[in-house]
N, C-alpha and C positions, 0 to 999 in steps of 0.2 A: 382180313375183313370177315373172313368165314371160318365156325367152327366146325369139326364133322364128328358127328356122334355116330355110335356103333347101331345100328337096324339091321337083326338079321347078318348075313354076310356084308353088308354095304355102309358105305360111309356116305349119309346124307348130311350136305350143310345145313348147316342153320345160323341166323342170323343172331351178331353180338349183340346181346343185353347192353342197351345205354345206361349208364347210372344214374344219369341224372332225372331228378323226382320232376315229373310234372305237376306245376301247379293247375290250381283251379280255380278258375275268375270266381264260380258260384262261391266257396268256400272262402274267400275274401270279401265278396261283398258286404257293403254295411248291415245290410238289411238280415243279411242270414247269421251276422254277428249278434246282433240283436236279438234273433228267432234263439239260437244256441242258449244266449243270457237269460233270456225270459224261461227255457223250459230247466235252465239251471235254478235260476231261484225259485221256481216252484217245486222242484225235486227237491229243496231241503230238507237234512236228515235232523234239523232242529225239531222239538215237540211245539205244537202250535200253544201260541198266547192268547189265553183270554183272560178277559178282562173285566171283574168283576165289581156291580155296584150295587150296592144295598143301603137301607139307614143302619143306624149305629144297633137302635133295639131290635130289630129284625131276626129271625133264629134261622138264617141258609146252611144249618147242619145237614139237610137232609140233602143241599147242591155238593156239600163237601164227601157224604159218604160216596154220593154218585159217581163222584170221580175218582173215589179212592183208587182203581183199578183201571184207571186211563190214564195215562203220560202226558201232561202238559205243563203252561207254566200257566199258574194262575198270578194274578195281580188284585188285591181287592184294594177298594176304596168304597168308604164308608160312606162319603156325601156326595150328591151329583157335581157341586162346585167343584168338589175335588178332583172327579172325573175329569170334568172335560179340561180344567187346570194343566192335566200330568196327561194325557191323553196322548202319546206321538203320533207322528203322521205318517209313520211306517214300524212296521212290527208286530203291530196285534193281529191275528186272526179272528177274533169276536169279539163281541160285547153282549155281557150278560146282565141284565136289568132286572135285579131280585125285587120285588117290593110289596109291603104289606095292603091289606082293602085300605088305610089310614092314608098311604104316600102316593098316592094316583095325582093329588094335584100337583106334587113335585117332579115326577120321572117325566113326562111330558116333556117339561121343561128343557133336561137333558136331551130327550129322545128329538125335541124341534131341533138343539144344537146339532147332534152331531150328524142326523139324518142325510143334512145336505150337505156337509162337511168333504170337499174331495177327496176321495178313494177310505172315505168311512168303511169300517169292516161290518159284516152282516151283525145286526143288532138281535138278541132273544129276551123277549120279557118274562120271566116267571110273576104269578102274582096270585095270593089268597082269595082272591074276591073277581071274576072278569065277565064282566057280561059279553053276550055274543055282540052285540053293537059296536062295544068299544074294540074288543078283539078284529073286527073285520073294519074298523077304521085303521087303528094301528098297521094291520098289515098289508091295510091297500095301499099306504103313505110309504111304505118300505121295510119291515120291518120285517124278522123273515122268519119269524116266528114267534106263536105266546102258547105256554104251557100254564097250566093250573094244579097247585098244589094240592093234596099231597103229590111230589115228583113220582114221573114213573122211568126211572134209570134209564131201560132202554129208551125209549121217546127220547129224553133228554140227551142220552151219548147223542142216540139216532142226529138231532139237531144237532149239536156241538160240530160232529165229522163234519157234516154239511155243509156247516157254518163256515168251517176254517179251512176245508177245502176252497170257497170260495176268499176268502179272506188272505190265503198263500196266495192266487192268483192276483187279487187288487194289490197286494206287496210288491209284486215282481212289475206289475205294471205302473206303480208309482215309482218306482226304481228306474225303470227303464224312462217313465216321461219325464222325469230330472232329468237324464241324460239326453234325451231331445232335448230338454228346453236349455240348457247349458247351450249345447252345440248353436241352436237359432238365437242365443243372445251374442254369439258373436258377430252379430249383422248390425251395421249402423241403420238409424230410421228408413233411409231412404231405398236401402237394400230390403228391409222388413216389407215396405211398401210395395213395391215392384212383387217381393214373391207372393204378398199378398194379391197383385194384380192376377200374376200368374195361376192361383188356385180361385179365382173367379173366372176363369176360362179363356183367359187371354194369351197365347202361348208364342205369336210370331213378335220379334223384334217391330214392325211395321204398325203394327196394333198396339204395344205398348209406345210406342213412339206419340200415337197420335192421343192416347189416353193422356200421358204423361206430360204431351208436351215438350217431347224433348225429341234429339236427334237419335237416330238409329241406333250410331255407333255409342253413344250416352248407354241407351240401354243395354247394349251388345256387351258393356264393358261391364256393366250392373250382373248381370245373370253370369259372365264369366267369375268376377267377385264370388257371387254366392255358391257358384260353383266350387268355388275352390274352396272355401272356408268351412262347405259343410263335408267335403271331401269325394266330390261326386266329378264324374268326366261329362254327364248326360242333363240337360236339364229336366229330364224324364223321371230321372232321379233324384230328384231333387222334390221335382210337385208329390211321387210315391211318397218322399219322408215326412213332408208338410202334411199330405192324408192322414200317415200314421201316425203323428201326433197329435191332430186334431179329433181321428179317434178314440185315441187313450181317454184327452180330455174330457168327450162325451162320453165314455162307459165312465170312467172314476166320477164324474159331476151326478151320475145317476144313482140311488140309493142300491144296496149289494144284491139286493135279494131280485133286483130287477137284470140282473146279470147272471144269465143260466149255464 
């Protein structure tokens, strides 16, 4: 039972090391499985994507020397249709909206598409010609930045980092709210309902009963359903998940730049 180690003249026991690993509830829980994921894909050791859009005639040499000495991946596309056509819903870190004094009535266009677009990546407009008007519209509506040519490198990296630091973060969070919203589609209507009841402040068996309409044990049996399906013992844990997804949803639904 006891070993005795040498101290001095004297042999003091000490107690045998168990082998066996203790686990830890924290370390399995979903929730810090999740936290783990989310600060994994934003560590990626990928070069951030952006994503460039210009017209055909437009001369953005002076966007390409700027980056000559900065590691990304760029994407250009020449027409705004083209844009938001090829656009995915995860991957880019920016969007760069090169455009001449001539193409102001067309990038609009684009910029209303993808502004609201969920988990859009921070948008930067470059452009020859910008009054302070339009520039302080633009970037009250979300935009998260407008530079004026001639570029000035630094400014322009300066932006870009910015950009796509927040643009890794909307990545990892659209990543992560598919995988909520995967796990809550395995709920039939009537389970969706109830946990919808549940995150209106309804939390005793007795209270959804008389909402719903139905016996105790109805619902008793409903929240054990949802319990298990999303992989929870707690129903506590269960309204925590519906939170965090219904947050994701309201930060990705809001334009990037509004996300500090």
């Amino acid at each position: 039972m006891f070993r005795g180690s040498q101290v001095g003249n004297k042999l003091m026991p000490q107690p045998r090391k168990s082998s066996r690993k203790v686990s830890s509830t924290k370390a399995r829980s979903p929730a810090n499985k999740r936290t783990h994921a989310l600060k994994s894909l934003k560590r990626s050791s990928l070069p951030p994507c952006v994503y460039l859009v210009t017209d055909p005639l437009v001369d953005h040499q002076d966007f390409l020397d700027a980056l000559a000495n900065w590691p990304c991946r760029l994407v250009h596309h020449a027409t705004p249709e083209e844009a938001i056509a090829k656009l995915p819903a995860t991957g880019v870190d920016c969007v760069v909206i090169y455009e001449s004094g001539g193409s102001t009535r067309r990038k609009p266009m684009l910029f209303e598409t993808l502004i609201y677009r969920r988990g859009c990546p921070p948008i930067i407009f470059i452009s020859k010609s910008i009054s302070w008007q339009w520039a302080v519209d633009v970037m009250g509506r979300g935009a998260l930045n407008v530079l004026a040519t001639p570029l000035d490198p630094t400014a322009l990296l300066e932006s870009l980092e910015r950009a796509c630091t927040i643009g890794k973060t909307r990545t990892a969070q659209m990543v992560l709210l598919a995988d909520l919203d995967r796990r809550r589609s395995t709920l039939t209507p009537r389970q969706a309902e109830v946990l919808d009841r549940l995150m209106s402040g309804t939390f005793s068996t007795r209270e959804l009963g008389e909402v719903e309409q139905r016996t105790e044990r109805t619902i008793e049996n409903h929240r054990n359903k949802i319990m298990k399906k999303l992989g929870f013992s707690k129903i506590v844990q269960v309204v925590a998940f519906e939170y965090e997804r219904m947050e994701l949803v309201r930060l990705l639904d809001a334009p990037a730049s509004f996300q500090r």
